[in-house]
N, C-alpha and C positions, 0 to 999 in steps of 0.2 A: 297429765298429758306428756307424750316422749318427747323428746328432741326434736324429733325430724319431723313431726307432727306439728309441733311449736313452730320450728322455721318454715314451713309449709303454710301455715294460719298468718304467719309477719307478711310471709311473699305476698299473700293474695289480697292481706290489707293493702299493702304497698300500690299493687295492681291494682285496689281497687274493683277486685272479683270476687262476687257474694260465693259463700261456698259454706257446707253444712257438716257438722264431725258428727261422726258417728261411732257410738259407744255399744260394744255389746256389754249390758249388763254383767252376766255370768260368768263371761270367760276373761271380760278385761279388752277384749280384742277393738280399735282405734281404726278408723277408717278417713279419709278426708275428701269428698267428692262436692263436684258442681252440677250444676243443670244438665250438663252434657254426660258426664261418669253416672248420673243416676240412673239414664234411660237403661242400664245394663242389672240393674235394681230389683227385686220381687216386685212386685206391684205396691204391694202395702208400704213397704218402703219409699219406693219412690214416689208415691203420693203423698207419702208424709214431707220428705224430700221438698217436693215443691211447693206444700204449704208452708212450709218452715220459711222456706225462701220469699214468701208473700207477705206471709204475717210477722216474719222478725222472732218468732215466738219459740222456744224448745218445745221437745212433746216428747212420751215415749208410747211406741208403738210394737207391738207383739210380728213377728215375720219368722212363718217357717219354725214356729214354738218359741221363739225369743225373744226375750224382751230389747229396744235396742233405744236409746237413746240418743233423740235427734234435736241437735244443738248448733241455730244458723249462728255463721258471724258474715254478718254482713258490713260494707261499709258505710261509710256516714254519707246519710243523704244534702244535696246540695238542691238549693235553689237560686238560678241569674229570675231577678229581676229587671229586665230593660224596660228605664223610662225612670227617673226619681219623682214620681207625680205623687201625691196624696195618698190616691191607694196605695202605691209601692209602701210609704209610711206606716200604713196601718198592714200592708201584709208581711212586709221584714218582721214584726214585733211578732205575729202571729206563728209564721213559720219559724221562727225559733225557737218557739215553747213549742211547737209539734218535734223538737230534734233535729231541724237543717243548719246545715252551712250556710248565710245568705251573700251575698255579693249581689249588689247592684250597681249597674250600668248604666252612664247617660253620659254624653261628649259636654254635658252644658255642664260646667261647676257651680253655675249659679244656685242652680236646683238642688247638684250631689253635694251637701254640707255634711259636718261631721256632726252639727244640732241637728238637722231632719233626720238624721238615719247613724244614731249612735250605736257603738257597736257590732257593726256590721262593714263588711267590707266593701271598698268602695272603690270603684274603676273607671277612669275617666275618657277609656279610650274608645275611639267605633267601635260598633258592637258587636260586628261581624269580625275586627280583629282581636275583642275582647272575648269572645264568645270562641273562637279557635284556640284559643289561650284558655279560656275555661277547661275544655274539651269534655263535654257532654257525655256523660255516661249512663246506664243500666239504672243509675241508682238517682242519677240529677232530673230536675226539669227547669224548666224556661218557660217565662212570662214576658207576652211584650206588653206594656202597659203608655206607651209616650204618646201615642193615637196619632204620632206623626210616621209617613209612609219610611221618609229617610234614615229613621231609626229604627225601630222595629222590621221592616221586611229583611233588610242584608241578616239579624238576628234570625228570624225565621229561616233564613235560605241555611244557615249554617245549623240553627238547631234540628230542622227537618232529614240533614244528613248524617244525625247522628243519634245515638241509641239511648237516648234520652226518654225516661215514660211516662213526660204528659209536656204537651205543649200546648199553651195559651195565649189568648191573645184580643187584648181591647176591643170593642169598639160594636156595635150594632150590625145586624143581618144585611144590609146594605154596604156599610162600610165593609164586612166581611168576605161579601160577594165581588168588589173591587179589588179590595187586596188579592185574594184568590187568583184573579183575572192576569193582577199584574206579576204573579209568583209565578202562571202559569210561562206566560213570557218570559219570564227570567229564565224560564228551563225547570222551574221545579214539578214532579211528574204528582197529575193529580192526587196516583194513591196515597204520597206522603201529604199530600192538602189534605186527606180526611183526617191524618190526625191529630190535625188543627184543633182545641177547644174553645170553639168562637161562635156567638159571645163568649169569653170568657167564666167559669163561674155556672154554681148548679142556679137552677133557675128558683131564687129564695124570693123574688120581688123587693132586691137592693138595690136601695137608693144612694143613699149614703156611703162616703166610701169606707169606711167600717163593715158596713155591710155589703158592699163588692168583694172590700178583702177576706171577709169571712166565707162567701160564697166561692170564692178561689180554694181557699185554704178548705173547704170542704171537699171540692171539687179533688183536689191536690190526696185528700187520703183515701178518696173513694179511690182514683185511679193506681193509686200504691197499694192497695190492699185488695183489688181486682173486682171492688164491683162498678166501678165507672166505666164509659164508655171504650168498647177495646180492648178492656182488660190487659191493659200495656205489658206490665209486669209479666204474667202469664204466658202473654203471646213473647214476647224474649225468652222466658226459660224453654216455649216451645219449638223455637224456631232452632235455640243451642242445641238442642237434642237433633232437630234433623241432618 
């Protein structure tokens, strides 16, 4: 890899911007494009382009008689848990063996201990000024799990305006349709309430919160890899392009 390719790959870690090299086999020739440089792409390329960018995965793909080799470096996926409840416990463990950053939030210390939730990081402040300090990206999501309105909704308002791709959040059809009601009042504009994923969690018939958090954490790579609800991921790389 050249120089300026090298610092080019540091910047966009840095930035925290998924972006994909691209290698012509044959000739040696070094390319460094994002979601938005692809749409200028052959087709086949740029298809590969944006799977790369979905699936985390290299590939190489033939374009125009060449062979070209397409190689994402994306950044490190993060997950805010708000609320340090039981489930938070069992899905910190979980989303880290999938590869996230975890950080959990809750104002109570009682709850946020460094025995409940070892090795993960731990933030004790409101969650809507923890969650602007996060700052929610392309590559993060957000769970509110506290099932109290006080904690969780200011989290929502803040995750909601940001480009976060998947957002979650505790609590039953009823409780979901309240909160809603009250987000709506707050100002937050229905379309960002659909992509609410509430209940929480693919619907596995969990009880247990092992099995809540599993049903997250399912839910969690269906929507990272684009076959969940929205196709978040996807719908970002397509909107970068317009």
């Amino acid at each position: 890899m050249k120089a300026k390719l090298l610092r080019d790959v540091l910047d966009a870690r840095e930035a925290r911007r998924g972006v994909v090299r691209l290698l012509w086999v044959g000739s040696g020739e070094e390319r460094l494009v994002d979601a938005t440089a692809a749409a200028d792409l052959p087709n086949a390329l740029r298809e590969a382009v944006d799977a790369s960018l979905l699936s985390d995965k290299a590939c190489l793909v033939d374009s125009d008689g060449a062979s070209v080799f397409v190689h994402p470096v994306s950044p490190s996926l993060r997950l805010a848990i708000v609320g340090a409840v039981h489930i938070a416990q069992r899905l910190s463990l979980l989303a880290q063996d999938l590869g996230y950053q975890v950080t959990v939030i809750d104002p109570r210390r009682g709850f946020l201990t460094e025995a409940r939730f070892p090795g993960v990081e731990r933030c004790f402040d409101w969650p809507d000024v923890a969650l602007e300090r996060f700052a929610p990206d392309a590559r993060s999501a957000v769970v509110t799990l506290s099932h109290d309105a006080k904690i969780d909704e200011p989290a929502l308002e803040v995750a909601l305006r940001s480009d976060c791709f998947y957002v979650g959040a505790l609590g039953s059809k009823r409780t979901q349709a309240r909160r809603k009601e009250r987000l709506v009042e707050a100002g937050v504009a229905s379309e960002a309430l659909a992509r609410v994923h509430g209940p929480v969690g693919l619907d596995l018939g969990a009880k247990s919160p092992a099995e809540i958090a599993l049903s997250i954490a399912a839910e969690l790579t269906a929507t990272l890899r684009g076959k969940g609800r929205g196709d978040s991921v996807g719908l970002a790389a397509e909107r970068a392009r317009r």
